[in-house]
N, CA, C and O atoms as CSV, one atom per row, in Angstrom:
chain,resi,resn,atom,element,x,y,z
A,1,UNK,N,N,-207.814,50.579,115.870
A,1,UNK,CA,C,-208.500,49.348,116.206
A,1,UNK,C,C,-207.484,48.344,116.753
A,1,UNK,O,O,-206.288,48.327,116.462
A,2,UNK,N,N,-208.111,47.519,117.575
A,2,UNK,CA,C,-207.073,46.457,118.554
A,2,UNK,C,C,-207.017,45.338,118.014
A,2,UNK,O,O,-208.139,44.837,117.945
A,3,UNK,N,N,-205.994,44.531,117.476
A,3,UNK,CA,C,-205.751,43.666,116.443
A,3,UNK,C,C,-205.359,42.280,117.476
A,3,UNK,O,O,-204.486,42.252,118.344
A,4,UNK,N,N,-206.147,41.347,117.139
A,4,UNK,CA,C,-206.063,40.189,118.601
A,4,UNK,C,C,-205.228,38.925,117.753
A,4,UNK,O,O,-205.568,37.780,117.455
A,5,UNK,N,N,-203.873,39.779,117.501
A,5,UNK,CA,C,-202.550,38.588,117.046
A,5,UNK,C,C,-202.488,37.379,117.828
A,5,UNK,O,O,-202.098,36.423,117.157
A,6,UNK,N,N,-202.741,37.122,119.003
A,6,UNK,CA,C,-202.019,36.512,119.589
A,6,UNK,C,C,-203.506,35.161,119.598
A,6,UNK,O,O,-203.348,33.960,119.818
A,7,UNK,N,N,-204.478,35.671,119.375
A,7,UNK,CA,C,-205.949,34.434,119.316
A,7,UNK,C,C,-205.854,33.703,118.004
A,7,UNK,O,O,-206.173,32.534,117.793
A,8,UNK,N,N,-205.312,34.674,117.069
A,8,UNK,CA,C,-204.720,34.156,115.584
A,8,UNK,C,C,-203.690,33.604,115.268
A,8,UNK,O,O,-203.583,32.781,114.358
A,9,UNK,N,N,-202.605,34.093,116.162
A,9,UNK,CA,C,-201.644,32.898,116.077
A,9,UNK,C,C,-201.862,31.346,116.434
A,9,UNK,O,O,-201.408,30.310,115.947
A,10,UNK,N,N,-202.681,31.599,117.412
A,10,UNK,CA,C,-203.180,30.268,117.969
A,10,UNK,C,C,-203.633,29.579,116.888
A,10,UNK,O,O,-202.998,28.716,116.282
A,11,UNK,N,N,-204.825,29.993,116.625
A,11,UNK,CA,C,-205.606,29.140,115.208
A,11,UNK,C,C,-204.525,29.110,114.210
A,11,UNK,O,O,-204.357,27.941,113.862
A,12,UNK,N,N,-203.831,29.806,113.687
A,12,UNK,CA,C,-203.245,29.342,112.730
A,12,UNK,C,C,-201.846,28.560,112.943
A,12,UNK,O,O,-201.106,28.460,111.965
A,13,UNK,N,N,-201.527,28.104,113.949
A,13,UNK,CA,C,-200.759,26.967,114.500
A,13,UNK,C,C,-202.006,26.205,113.912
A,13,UNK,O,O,-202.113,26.019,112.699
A,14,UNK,N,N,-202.801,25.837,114.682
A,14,UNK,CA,C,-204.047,24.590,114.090
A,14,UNK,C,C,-204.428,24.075,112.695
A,14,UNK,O,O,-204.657,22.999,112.142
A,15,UNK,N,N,-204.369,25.778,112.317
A,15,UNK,CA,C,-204.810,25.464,110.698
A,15,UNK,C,C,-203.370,24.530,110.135
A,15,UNK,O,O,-203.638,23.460,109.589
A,16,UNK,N,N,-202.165,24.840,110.234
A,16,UNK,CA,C,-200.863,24.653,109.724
A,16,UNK,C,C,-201.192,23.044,110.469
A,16,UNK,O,O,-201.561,22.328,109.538
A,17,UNK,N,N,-201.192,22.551,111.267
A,17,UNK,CA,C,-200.753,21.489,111.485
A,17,UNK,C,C,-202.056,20.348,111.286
A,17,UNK,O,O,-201.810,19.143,111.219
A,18,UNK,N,N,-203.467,20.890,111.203
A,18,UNK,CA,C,-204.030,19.772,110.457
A,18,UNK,C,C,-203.680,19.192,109.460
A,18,UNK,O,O,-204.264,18.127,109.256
A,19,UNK,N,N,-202.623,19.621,108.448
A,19,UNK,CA,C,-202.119,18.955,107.337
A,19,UNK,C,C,-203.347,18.871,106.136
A,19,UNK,O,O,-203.091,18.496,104.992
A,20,UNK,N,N,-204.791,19.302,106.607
A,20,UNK,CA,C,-205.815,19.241,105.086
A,20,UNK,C,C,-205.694,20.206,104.283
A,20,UNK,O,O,-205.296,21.281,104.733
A,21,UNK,N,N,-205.994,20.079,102.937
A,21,UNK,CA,C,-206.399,21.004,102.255
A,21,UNK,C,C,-207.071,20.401,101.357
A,21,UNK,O,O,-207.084,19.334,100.743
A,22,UNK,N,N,-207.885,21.814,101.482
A,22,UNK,CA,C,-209.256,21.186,100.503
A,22,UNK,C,C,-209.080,21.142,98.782
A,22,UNK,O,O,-208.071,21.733,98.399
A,23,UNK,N,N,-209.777,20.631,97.884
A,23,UNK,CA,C,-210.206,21.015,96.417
A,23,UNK,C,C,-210.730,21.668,96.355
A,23,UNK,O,O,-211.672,21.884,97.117
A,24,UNK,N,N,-210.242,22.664,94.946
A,24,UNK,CA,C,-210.352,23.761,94.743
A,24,UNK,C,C,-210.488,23.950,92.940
A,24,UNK,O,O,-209.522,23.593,92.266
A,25,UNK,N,N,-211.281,24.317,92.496
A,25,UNK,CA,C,-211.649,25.267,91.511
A,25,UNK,C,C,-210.998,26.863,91.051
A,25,UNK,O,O,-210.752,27.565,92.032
A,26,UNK,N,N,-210.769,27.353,90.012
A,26,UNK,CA,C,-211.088,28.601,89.407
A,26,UNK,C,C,-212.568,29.091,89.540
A,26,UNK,O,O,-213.570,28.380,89.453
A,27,UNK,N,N,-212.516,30.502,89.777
A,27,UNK,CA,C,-213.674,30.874,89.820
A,27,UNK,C,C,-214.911,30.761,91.033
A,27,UNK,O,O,-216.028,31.271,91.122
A,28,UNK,N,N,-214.251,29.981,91.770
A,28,UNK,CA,C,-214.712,29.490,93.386
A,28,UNK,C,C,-214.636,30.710,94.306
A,28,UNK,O,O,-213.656,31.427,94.510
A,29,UNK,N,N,-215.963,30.806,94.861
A,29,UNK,CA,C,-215.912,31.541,96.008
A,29,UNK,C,C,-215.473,30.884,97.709
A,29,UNK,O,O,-216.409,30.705,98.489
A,30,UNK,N,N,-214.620,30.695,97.981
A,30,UNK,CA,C,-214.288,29.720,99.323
A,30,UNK,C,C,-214.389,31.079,100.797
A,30,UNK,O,O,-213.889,32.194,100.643
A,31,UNK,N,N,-214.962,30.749,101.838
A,31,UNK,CA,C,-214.912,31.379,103.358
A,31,UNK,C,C,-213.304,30.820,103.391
A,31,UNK,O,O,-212.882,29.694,103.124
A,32,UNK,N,N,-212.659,31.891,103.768
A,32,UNK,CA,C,-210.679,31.706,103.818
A,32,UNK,C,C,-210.395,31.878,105.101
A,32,UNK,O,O,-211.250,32.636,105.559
A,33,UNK,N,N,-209.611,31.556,105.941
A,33,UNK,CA,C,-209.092,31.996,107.403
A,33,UNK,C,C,-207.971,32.293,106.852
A,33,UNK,O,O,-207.015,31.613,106.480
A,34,UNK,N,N,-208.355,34.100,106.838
A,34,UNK,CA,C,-206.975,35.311,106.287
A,34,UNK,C,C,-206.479,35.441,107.208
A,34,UNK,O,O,-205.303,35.737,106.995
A,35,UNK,N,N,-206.819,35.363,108.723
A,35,UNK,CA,C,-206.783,35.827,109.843
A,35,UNK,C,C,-206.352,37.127,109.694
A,35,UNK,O,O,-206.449,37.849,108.701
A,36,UNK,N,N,-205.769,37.406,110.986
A,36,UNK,CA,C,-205.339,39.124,111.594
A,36,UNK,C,C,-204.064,39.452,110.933
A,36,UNK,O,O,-203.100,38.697,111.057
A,37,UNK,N,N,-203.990,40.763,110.092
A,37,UNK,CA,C,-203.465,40.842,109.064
A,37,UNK,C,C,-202.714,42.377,109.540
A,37,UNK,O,O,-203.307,43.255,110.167
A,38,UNK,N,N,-201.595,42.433,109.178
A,38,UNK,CA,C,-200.982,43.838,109.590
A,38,UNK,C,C,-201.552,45.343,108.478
A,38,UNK,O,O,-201.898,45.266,107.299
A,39,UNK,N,N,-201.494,46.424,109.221
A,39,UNK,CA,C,-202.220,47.997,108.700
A,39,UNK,C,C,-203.407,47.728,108.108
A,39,UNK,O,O,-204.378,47.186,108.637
A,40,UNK,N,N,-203.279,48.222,106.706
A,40,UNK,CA,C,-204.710,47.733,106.007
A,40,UNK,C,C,-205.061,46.352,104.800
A,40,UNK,O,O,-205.752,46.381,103.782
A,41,UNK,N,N,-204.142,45.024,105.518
A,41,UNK,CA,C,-204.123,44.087,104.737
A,41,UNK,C,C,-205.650,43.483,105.303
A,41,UNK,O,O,-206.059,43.468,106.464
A,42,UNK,N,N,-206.181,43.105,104.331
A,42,UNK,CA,C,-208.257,42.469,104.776
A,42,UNK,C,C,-207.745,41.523,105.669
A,42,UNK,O,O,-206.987,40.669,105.210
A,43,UNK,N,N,-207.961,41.519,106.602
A,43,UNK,CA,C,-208.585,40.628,108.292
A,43,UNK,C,C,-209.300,39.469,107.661
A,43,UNK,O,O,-209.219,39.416,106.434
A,44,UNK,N,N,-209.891,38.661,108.187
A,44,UNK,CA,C,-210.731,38.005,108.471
A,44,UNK,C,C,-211.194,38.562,109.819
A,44,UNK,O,O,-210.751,39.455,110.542
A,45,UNK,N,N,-212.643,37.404,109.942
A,45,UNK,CA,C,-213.713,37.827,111.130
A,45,UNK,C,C,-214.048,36.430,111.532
A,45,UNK,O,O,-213.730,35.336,111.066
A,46,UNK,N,N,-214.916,36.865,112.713
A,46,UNK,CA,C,-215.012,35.592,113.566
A,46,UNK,C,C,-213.951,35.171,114.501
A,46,UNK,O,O,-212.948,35.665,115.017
A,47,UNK,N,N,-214.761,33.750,114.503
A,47,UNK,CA,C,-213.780,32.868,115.290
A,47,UNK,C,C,-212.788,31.977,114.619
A,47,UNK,O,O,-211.852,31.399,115.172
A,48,UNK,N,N,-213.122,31.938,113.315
A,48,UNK,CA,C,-212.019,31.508,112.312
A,48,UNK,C,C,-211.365,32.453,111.792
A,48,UNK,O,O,-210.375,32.173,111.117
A,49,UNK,N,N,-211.764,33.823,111.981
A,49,UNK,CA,C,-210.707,34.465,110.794
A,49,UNK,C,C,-210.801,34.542,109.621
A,49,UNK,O,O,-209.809,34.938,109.010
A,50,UNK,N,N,-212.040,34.190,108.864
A,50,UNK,CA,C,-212.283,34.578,107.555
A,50,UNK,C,C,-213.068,35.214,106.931
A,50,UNK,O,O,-213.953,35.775,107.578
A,51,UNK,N,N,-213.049,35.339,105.716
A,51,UNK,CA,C,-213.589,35.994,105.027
A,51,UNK,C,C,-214.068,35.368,103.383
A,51,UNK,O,O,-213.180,34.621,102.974
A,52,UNK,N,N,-215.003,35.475,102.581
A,52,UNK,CA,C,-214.887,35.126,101.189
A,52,UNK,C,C,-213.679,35.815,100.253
A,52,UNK,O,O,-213.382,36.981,99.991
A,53,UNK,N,N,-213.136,34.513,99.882
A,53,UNK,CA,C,-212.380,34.863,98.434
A,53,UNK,C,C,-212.795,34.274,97.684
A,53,UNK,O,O,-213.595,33.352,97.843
A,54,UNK,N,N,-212.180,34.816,96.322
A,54,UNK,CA,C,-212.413,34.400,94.913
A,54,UNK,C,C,-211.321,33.960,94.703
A,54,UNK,O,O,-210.291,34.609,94.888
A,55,UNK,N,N,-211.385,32.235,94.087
A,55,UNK,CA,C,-209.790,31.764,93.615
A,55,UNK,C,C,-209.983,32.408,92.137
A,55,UNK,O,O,-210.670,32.086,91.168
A,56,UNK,N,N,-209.090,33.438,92.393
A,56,UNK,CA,C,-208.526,33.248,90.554
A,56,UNK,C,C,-207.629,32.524,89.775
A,56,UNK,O,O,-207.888,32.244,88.605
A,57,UNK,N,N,-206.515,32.174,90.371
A,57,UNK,CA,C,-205.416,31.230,89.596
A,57,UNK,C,C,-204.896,30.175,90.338
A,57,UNK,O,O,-204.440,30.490,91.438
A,58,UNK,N,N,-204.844,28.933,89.999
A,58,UNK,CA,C,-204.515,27.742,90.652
A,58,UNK,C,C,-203.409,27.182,89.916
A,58,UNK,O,O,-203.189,26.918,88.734
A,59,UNK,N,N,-202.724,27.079,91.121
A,59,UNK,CA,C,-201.090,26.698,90.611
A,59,UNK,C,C,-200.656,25.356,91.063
A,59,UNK,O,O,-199.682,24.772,90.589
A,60,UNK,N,N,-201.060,25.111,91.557
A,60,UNK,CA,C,-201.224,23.576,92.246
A,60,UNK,C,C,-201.970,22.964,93.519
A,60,UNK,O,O,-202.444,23.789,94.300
A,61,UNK,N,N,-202.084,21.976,93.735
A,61,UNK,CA,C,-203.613,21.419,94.565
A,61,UNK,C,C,-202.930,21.996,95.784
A,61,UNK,O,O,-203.500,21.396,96.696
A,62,UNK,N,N,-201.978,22.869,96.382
A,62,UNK,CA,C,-201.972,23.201,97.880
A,62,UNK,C,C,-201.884,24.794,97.813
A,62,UNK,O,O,-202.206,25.384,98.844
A,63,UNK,N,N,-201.401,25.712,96.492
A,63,UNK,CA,C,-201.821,27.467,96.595
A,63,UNK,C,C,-202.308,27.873,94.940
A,63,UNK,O,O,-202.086,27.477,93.796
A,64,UNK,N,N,-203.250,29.103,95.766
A,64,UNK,CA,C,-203.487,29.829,94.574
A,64,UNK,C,C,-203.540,31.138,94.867
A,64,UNK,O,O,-203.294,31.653,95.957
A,65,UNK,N,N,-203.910,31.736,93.734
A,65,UNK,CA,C,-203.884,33.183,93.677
A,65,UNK,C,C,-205.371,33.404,94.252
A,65,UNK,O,O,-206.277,32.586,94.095
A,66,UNK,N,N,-205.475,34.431,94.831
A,66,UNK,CA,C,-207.073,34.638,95.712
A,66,UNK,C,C,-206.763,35.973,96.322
A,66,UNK,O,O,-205.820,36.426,96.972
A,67,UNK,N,N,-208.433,36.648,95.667
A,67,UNK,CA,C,-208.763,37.776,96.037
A,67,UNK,C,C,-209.882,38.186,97.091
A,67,UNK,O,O,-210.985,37.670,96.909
A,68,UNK,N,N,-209.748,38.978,98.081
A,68,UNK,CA,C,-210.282,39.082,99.303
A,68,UNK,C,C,-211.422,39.570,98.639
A,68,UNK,O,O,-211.313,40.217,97.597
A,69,UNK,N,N,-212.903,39.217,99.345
A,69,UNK,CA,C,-214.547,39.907,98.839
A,69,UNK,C,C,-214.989,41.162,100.322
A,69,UNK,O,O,-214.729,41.001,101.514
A,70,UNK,N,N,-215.376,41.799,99.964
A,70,UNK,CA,C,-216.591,42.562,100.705
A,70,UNK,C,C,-217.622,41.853,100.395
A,70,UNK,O,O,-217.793,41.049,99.479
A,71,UNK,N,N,-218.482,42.308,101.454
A,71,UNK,CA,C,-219.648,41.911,101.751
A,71,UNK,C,C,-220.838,43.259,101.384
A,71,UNK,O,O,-222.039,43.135,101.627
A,72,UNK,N,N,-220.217,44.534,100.757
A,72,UNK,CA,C,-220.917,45.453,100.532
A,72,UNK,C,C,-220.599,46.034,98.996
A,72,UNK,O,O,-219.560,46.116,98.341
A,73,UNK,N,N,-221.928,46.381,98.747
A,73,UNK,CA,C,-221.650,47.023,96.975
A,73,UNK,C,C,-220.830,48.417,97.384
A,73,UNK,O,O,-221.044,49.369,98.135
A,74,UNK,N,N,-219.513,47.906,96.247
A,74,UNK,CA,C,-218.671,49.383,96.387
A,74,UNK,C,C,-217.734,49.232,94.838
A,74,UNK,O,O,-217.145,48.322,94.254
A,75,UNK,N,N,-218.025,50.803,94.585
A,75,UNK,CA,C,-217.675,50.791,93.284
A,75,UNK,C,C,-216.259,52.034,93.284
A,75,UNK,O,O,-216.365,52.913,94.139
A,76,UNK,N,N,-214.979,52.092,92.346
A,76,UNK,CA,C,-214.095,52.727,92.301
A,76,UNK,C,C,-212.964,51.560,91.431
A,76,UNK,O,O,-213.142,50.472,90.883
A,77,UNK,N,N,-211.852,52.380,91.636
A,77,UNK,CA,C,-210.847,51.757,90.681
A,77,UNK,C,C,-210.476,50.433,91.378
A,77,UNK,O,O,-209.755,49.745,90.656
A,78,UNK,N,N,-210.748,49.894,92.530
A,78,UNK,CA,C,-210.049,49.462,93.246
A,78,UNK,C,C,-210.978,48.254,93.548
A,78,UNK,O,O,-210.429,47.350,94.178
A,79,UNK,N,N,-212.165,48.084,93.248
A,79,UNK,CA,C,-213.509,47.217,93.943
A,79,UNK,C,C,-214.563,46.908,92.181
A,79,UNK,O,O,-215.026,47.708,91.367
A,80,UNK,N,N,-214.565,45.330,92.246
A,80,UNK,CA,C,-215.324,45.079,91.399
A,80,UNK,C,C,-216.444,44.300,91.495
A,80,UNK,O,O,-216.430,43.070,91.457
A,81,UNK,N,N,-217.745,45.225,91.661
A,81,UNK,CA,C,-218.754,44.629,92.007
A,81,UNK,C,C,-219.512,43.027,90.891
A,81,UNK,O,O,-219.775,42.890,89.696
A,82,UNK,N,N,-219.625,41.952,92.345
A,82,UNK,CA,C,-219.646,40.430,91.638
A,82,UNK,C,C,-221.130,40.324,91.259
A,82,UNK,O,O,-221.651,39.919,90.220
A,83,UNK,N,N,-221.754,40.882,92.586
A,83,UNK,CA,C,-223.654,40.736,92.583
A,83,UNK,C,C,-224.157,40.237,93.737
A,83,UNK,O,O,-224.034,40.889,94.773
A,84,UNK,N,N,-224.796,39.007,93.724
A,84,UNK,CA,C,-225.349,38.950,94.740
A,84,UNK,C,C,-224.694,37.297,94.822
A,84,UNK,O,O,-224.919,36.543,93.875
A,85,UNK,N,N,-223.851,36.795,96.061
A,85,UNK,CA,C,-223.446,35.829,96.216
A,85,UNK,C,C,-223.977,34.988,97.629
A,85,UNK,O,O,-223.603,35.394,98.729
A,86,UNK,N,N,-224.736,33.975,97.529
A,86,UNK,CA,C,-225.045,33.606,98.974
A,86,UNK,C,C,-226.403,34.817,99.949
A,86,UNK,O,O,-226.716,34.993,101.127
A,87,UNK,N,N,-226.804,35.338,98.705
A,87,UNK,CA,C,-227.836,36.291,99.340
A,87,UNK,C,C,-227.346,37.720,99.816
A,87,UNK,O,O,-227.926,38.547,100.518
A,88,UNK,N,N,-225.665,37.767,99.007
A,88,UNK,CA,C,-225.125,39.469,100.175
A,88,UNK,C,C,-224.395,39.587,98.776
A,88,UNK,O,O,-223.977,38.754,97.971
A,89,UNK,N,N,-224.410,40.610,98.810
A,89,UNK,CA,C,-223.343,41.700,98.218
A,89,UNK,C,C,-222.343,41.063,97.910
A,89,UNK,O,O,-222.096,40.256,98.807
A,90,UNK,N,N,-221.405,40.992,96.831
A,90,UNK,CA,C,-219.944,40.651,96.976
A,90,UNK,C,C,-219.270,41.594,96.071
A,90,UNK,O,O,-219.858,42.304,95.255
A,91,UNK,N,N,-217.858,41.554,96.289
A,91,UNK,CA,C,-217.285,42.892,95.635
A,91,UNK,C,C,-215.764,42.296,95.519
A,91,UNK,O,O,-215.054,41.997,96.479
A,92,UNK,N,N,-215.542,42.228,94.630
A,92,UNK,CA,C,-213.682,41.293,94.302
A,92,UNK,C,C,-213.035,43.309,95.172
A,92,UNK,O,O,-213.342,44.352,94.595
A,93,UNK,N,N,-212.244,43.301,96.435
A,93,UNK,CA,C,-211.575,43.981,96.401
A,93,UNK,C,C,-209.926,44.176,95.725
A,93,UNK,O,O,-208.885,44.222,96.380
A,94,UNK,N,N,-210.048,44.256,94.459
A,94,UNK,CA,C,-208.722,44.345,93.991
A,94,UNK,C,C,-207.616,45.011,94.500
A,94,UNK,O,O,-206.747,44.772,93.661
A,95,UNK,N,N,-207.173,45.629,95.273
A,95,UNK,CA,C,-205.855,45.747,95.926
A,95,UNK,C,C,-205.643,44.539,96.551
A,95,UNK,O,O,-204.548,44.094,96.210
A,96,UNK,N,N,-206.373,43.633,97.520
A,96,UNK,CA,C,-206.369,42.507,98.135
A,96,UNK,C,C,-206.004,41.182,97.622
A,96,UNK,O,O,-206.476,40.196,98.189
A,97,UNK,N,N,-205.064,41.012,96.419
A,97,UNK,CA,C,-204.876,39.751,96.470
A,97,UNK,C,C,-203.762,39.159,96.707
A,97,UNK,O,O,-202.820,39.783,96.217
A,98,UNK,N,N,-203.375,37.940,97.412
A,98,UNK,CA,C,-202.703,37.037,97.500
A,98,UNK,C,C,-202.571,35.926,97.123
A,98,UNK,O,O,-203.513,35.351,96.577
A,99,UNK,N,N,-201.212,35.244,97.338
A,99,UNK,CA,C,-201.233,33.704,97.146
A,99,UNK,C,C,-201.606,33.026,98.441
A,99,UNK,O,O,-201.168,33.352,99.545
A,100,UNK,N,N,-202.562,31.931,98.167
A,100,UNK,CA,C,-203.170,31.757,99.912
A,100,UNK,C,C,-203.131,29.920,99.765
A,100,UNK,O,O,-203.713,29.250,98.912
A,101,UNK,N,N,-202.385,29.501,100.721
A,101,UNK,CA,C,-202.312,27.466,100.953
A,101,UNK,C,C,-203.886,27.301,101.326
A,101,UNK,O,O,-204.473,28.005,102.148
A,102,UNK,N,N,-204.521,26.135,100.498
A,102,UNK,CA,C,-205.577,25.687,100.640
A,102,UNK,C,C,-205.746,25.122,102.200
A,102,UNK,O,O,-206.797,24.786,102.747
A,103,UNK,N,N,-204.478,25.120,102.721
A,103,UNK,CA,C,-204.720,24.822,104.560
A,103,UNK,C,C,-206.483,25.974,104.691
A,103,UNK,O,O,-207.595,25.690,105.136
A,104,UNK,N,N,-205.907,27.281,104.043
A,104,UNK,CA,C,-206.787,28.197,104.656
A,104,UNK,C,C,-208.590,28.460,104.035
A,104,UNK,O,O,-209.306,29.461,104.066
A,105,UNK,N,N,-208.745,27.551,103.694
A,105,UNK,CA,C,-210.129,27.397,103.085
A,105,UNK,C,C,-210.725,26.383,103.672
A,105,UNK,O,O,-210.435,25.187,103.644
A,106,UNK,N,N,-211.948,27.181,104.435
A,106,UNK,CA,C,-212.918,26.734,105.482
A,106,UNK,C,C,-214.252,26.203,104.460
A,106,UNK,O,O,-214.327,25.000,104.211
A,107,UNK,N,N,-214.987,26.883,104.055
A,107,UNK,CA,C,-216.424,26.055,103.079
A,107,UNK,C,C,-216.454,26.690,101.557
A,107,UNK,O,O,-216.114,27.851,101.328
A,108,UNK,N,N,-216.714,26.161,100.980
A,108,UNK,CA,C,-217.110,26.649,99.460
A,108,UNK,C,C,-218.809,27.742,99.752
A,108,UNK,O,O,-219.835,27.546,100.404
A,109,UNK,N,N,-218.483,28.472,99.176
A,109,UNK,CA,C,-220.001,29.114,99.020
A,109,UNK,C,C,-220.318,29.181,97.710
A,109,UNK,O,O,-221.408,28.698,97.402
A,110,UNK,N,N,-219.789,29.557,97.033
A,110,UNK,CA,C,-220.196,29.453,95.478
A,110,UNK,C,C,-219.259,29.278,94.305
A,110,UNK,O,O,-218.071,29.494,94.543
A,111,UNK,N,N,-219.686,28.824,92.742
A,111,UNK,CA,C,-218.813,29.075,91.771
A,111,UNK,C,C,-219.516,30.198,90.952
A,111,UNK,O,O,-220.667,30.207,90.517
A,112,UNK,N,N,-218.620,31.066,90.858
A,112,UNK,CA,C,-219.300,32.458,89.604
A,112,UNK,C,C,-219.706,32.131,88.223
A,112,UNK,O,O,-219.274,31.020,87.916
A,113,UNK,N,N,-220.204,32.548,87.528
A,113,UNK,CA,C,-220.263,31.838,86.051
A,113,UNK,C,C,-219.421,32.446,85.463
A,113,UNK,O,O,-219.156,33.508,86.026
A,114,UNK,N,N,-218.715,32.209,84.327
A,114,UNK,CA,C,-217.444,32.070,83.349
A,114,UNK,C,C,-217.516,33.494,82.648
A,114,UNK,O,O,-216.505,34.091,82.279
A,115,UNK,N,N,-218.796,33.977,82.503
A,115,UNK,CA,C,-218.817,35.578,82.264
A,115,UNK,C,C,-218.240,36.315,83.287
A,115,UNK,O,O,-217.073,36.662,83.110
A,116,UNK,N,N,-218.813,36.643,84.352
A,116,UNK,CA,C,-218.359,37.326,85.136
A,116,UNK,C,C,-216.909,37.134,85.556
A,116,UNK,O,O,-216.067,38.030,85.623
A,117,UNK,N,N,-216.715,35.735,85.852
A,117,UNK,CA,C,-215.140,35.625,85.988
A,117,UNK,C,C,-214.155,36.382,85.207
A,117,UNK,O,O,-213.397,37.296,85.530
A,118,UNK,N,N,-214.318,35.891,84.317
A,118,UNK,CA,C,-213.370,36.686,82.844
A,118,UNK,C,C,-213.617,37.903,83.061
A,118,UNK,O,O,-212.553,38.499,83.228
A,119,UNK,N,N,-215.027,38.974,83.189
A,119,UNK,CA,C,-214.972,40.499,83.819
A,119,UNK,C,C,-213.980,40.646,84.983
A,119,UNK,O,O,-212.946,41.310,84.919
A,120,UNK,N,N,-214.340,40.059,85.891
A,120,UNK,CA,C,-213.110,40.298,87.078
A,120,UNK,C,C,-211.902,40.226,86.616
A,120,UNK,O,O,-211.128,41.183,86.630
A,121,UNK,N,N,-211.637,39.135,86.181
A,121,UNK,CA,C,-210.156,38.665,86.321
A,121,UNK,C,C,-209.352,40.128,84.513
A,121,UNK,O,O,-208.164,40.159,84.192
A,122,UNK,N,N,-209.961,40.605,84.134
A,122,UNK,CA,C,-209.865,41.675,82.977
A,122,UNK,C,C,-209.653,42.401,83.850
A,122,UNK,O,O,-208.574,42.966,84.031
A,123,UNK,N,N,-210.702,42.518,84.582
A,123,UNK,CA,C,-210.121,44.144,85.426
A,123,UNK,C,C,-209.071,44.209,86.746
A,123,UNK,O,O,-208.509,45.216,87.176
A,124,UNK,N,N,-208.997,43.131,87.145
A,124,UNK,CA,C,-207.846,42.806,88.154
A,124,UNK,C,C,-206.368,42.750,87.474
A,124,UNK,O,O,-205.342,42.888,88.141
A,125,UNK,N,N,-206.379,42.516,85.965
A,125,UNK,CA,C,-205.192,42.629,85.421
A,125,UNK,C,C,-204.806,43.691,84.862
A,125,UNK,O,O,-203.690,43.894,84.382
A,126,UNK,N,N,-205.945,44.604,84.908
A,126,UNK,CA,C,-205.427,45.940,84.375
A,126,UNK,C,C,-205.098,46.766,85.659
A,126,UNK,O,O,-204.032,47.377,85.576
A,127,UNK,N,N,-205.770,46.913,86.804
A,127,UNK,CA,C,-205.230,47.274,87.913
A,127,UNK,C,C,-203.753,46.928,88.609
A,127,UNK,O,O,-202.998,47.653,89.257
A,128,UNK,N,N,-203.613,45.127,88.100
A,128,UNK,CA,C,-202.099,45.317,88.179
A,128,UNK,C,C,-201.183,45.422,87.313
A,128,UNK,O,O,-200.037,45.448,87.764
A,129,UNK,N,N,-201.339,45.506,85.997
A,129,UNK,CA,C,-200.434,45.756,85.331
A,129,UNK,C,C,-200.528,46.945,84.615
A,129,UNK,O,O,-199.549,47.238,83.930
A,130,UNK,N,N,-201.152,47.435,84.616
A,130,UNK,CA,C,-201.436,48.514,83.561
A,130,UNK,C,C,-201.446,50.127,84.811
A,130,UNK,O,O,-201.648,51.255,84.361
């Protein structure tokens, strides 16, 4: 597949030099501009470049820890199905997480409830540490 670095560099010059970043929550589902990402690191889509994440850990009001979503039910060691978020599918892909600057958070779509969070964030820590 043909990876369009050079439309993403662009935007993310833009994103970097608006200087905003938004507020942010635990447990927040935010649309992220991951943009174009090298081999099999999650892309974003569109014309922004994003995709839903889940903030899991907030370290201070400009990064946190955040895990990339599918948009399709998929189950294995690696994918933890959330339910139904915004009317679609969501799925915490656990290999996918990063530390990501709130520069890169485009709209809030949802907050998860405190059950499910704590399920994810259990099984995202046993995938990485265990």
């Amino acid at each position: 597949m043909e990876k369009n670095f050079d439309r993403w560099n662009e935007k993310k010059k833009k994103i970097h030099a608006a200087g905003t970043a938004e507020f942010y929550h635990e447990r927040e589902v935010w649309w992220c501009a991951l943009g174009v990402n090298v081999g099999d690191e999650q892309d974003g889509t569109g014309k922004n470049f994003d995709r839903p994440v889940l903030v899991v850990k907030g370290f201070n009001r400009r990064v946190f820890l955040g895990v990339a979503l599918t948009g399709k039910k998929k189950e294995g060691k690696y994918y933890f199905y959330l339910g139904q978020i915004d009317g679609h599918d969501s799925t915490v892909v656990l290999s996918q997480v990063r530390l990501i600057d709130t520069k890169r958070l485009v709209r809030k779509v949802a907050t998860i409830n405190e059950n499910m969070f704590r399920k994810a964030t259990e099984v995202l820590r046993t995938v990485l540490f265990n």
